[in-house]
C-alpha positions in Angstrom: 0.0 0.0 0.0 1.3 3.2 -0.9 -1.5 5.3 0.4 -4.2 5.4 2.5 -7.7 5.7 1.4 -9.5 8.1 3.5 -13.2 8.7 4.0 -14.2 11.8 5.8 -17.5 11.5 7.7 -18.9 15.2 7.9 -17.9 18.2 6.1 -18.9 20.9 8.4 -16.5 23.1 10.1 -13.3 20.8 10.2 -14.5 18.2 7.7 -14.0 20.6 5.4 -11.1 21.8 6.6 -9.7 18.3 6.3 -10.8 17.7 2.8 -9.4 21.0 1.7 -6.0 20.1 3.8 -5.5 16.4 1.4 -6.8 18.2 -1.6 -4.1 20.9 -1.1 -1.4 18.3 -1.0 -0.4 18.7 2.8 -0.7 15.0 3.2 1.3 12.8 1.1 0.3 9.4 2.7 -3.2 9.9 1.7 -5.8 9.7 -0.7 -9.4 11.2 -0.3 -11.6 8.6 -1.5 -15.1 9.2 0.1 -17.4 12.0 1.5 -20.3 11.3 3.9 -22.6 13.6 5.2 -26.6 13.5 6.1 -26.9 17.3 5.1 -27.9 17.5 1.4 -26.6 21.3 1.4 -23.3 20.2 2.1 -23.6 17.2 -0.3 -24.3 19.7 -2.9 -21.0 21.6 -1.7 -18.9 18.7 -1.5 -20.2 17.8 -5.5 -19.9 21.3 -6.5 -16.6 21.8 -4.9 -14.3 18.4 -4.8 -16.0 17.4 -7.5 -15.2 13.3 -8.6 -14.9 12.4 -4.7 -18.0 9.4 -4.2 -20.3 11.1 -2.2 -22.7 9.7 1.0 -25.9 10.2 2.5 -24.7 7.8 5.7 -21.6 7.5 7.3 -22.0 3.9 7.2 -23.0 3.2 4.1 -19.2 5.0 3.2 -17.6 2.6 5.9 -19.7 -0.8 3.9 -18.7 0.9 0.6 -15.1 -1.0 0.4 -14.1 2.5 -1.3 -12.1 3.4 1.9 -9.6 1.5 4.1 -9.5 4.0 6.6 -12.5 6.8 8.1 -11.9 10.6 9.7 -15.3 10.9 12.1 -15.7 14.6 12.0 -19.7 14.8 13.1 -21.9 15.7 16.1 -20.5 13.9 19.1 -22.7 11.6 20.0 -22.0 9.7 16.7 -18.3 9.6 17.5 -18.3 6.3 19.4 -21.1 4.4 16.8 -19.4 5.6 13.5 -16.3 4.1 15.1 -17.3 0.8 16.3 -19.1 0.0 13.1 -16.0 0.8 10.8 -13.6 -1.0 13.6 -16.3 -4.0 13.0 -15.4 -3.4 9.1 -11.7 -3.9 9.5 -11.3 0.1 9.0 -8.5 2.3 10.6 -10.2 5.2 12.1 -9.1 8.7 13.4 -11.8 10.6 15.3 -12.2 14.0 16.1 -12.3 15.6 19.7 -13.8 14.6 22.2 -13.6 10.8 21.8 -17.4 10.9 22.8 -19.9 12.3 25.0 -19.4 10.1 27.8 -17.2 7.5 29.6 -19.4 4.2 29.3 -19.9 4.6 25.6 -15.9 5.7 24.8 -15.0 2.2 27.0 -17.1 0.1 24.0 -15.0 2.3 21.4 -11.5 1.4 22.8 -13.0 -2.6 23.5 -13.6 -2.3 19.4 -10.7 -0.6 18.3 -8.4 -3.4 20.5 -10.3 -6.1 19.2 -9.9 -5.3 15.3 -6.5 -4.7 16.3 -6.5 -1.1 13.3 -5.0 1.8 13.8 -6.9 4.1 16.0 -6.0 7.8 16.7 -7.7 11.1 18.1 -7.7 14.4 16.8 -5.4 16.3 19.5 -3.7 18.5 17.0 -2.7 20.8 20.1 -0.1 18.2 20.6 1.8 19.1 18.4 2.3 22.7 19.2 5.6 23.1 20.0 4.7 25.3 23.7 3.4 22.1 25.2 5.6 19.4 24.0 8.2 21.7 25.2 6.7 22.0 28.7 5.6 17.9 28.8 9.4 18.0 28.2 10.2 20.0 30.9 8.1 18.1 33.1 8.4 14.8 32.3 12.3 15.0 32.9 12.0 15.7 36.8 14.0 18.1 36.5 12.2 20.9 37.6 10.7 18.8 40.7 7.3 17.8 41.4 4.0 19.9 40.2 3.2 22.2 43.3 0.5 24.2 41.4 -1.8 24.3 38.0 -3.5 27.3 37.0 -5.1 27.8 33.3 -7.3 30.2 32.0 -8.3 29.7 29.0 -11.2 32.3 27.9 -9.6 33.0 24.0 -12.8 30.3 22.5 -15.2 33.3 22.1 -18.3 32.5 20.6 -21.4 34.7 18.3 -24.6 34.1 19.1 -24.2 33.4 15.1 -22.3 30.2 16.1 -24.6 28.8 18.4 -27.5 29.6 15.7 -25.3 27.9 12.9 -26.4 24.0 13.8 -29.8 22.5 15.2 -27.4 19.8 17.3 -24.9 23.1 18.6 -25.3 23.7 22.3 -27.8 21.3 23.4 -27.7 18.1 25.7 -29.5 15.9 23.2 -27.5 17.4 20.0 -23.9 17.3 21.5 -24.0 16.7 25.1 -22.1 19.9 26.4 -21.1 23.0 25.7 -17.5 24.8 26.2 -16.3 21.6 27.9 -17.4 19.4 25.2 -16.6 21.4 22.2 -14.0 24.2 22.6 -11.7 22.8 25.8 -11.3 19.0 25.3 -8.3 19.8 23.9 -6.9 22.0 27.0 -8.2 19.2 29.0 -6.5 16.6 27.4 -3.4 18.6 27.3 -3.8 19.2 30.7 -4.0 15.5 32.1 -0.9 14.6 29.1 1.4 17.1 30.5 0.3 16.6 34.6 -1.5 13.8 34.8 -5.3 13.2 35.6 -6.5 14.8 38.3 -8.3 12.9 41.5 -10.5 15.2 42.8 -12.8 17.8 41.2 -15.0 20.4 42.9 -16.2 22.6 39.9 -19.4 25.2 39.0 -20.7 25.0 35.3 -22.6 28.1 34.6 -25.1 27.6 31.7 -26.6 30.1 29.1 -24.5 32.7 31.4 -23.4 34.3 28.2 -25.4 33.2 25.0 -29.4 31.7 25.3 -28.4 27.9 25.4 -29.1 25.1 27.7 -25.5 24.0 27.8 -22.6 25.7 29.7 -20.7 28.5 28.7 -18.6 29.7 31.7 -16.8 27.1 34.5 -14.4 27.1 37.4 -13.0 24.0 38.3 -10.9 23.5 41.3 -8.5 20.3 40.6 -6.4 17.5 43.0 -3.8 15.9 42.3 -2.8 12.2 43.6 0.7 14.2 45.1 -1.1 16.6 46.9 -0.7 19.6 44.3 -3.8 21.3 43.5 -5.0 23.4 40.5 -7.5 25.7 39.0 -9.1 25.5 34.9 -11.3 28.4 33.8 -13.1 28.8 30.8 -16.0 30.2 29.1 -16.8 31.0 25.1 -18.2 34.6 26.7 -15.1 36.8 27.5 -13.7 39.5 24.6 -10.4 39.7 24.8 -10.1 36.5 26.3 -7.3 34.8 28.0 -5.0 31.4 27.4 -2.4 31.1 30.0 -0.9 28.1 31.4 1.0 28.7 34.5 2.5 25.6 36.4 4.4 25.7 40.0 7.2 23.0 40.4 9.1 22.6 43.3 12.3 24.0 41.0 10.5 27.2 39.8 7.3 27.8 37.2 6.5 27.8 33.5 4.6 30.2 32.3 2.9 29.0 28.6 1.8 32.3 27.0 1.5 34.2 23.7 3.1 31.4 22.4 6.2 31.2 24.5 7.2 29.0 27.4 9.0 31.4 30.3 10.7 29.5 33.1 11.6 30.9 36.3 14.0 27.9 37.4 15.5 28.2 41.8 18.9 27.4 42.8 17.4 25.6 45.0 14.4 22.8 45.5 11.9 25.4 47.1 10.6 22.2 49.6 14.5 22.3 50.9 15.2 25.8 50.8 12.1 26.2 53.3 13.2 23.7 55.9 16.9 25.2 56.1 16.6 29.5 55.4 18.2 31.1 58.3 15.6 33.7 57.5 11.9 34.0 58.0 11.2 36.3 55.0 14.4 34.8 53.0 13.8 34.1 49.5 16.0 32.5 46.5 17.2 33.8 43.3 15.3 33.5 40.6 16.6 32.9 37.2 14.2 33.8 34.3 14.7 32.7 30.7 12.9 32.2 27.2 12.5 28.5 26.6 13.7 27.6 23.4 11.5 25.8 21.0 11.8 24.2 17.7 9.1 26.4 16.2 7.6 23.1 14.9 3.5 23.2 14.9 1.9 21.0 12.1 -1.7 20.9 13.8 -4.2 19.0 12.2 -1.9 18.0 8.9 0.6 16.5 11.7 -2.1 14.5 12.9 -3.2 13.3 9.7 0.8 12.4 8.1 0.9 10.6 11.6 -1.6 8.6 11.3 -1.2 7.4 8.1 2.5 7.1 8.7 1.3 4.7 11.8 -1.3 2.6 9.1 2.0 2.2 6.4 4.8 2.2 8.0 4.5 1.7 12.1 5.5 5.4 13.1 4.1 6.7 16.0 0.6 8.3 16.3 0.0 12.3 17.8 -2.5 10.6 20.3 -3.6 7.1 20.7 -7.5 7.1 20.6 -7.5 4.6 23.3 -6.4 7.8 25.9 -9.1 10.0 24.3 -10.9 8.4 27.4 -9.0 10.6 29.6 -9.8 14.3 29.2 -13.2 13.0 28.7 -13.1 12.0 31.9 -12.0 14.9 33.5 -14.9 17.0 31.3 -17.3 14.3 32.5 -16.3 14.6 36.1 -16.2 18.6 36.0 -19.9 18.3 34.2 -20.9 15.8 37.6 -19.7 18.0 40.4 -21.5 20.9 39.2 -25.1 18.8 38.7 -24.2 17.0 42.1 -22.8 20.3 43.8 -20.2 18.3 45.2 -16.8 17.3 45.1 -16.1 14.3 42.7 -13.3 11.6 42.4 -11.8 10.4 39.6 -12.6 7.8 38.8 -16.3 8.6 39.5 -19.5 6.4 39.2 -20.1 6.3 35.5 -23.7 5.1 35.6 -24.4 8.3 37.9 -23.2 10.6 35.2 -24.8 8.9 31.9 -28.1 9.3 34.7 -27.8 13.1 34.8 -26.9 13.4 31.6 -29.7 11.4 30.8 -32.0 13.7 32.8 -30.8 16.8 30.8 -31.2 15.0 27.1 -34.7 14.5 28.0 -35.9 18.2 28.8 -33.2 19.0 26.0 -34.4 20.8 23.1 -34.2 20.9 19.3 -33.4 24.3 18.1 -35.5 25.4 14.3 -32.5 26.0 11.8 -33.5 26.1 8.4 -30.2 24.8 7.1 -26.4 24.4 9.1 -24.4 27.3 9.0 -20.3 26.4 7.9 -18.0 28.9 9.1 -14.1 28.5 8.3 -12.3 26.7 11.0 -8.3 27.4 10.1 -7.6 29.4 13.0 -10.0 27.6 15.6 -8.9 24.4 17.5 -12.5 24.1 18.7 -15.4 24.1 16.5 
């Protein structure tokens, strides 16, 4: 095999995006050879515009086609884990889009699937490959700025039109994708979060919804986070704030990094700060500080990395951005941050999954249908949340 053949379920915001990325030559390893989508506006698109790709009503009639060897699921979340299963069933490689699914139970039966066929599976975490937080994984990862002390991240930059929300009958509603920013914009910052310090263990969070737009998901949160070593942290977000905010700040017992603007700052000690405050003479002593630039390799590929990678994994064994099997665990902490709001309590992790697909339950069925005419595609280049 010399390429891949690639069918893309859903050309909406990134769908397209993807087709337009192949088309353009950005992916070497691949061929497009299908388009499925249940909208016949954006069949009519996809005929007037890629014209010569076979086009489908149903994503699995695509997957039962034998025109494809391998599927991009790029569709309302809920269809995520089905569209999967089935082409896993069919002996198809599949690479899904974020989040890995609306909820834990149903992502378990995805990962069971994709282990059993034994394909390549991968997830859509194209922030992966920004150079900022490989650099601080890095960092982290080598010990050698000491244990995580701290996590703070606001991330407020996913700002959102009322336009948006009005652009998709499904968009911001517990039936039609089962969240709102947590689901949609910050999965992820979430999985970023838990790949560079680890999943949290406790989660005491308030999910404020319709604060900002008239929806019946959420669109403003506070969580407060623990950590299994005692270090404790803080994730805000909403799709409500103009200007809005993205900055990373991690404590270590060495120092901090700062991930902002797209640069990581490092203010390293001389000394391990846990040390240093059993043995100052002093009661207001303090240590040196030594503040730097971290250098990068200005390397940030996005969604075309993902794509190269994950044919590279199907033809030649290279390794994937992400593993779909740990698109499990930012969904997770997004399903755990949903629970302690709805509970207003603090939650563990892991939590009682049959609580959660309960309340979720309880919000699908007062959920309901907004009256759009016909989906709404905006271009997606510069948004890592659609």
């Amino acid at each position: 095999m010399s390429k891949i053949k690639l069918g893309i379920i859903g050309i909406g915001n990134m769908g397209t995006n993807h087709v337009q990325n192949i088309l353009a030559g950005k992916t070497p390893d691949i061929t497009l050879s299908a388009i499925a989508d249940r909208s016949p506006e954006r069949r009519e698109f996809a005929q007037k515009n890629f014209p010569g790709i076979p086009l489908f009503e149903e994503g699995d009639a695509m997957i039962t086609s034998g025109v494809c060897d391998s599927i991009l699921i790029a569709v309302p979340h809920y269809q995520h884990t089905e569209l999967a299963i089935r082409a896993f069933e069919k002996g198809l490689h599949v690479l899904c889009e974020k989040p890995a699914g609306v909820y834990t139970l149903q992502v378990r039966e995805m990962n069971a699937a994709a282990k059993k066929s034994g394909k390549t599976f991968g997830m859509m975490f194209n922030q992966r490959t920004d150079c900022v937080y490989r650099k601080m994984k890095e960092i982290i990862s080598s010990g050698d700025m000491g244990a995580i002390k701290r996590v703070n991240w606001i991330i407020t930059d996913w700002y959102r039109t009322r336009a948006y929300y009005d652009s998709g009958s499904w968009r911001a509603t517990w039936d039609g994708e089962g969240g709102g920013v947590l689901l949609n914009q910050c999965p992820h910052n979430l999985d970023l979060l838990q790949w560079i310090c680890g999943l949290p263990t406790r989660v005491r969070s308030f999910c404020h919804n319709g604060k900002w737009h008239d929806i019946e998901v959420e669109d403003d949160v506070t969580a407060y986070l623990e950590f299994e070593n005692g270090a404790t942290g803080v994730f805000i977000t909403t799709t409500g704030d103009l200007p809005g905010t993205n900055r990373l700040e991690i404590t270590l017992e060495m120092g901090k990094l700062i991930c902002e603007g797209g640069k990581v700052t490092m203010h390293k000690l001389e000394q391990n700060e846990r040390d240093f405050c059993l043995t100052a003479a002093g009661g207001f002593d303090k240590q040196p500080v030594e503040i730097t630039d971290v250098e990068l390799d200005g390397e940030n590929p996005q969604h075309v990395g993902v794509l190269n990678a994950f044919a590279g994994n199907i033809l030649r064994g290279t390794p994937l951005i992400a593993d779909g099997q740990e698109g499990i665990n930012g969904l997770m902490l997004s399903n755990a941050i949903h629970l302690s709001s709805w509970l207003d309590a603090t939650v563990d992790i892991p939590f009682d999954e049959e609580l959660f697909l309960v309340e979720l339950n309880k919000r699908r069925a007062t959920s309901k249908k907004k009256d759009v005419a016909a989906a709404r595609v905006f271009d997606a280049t510069n948004s890592f949340g659609t």
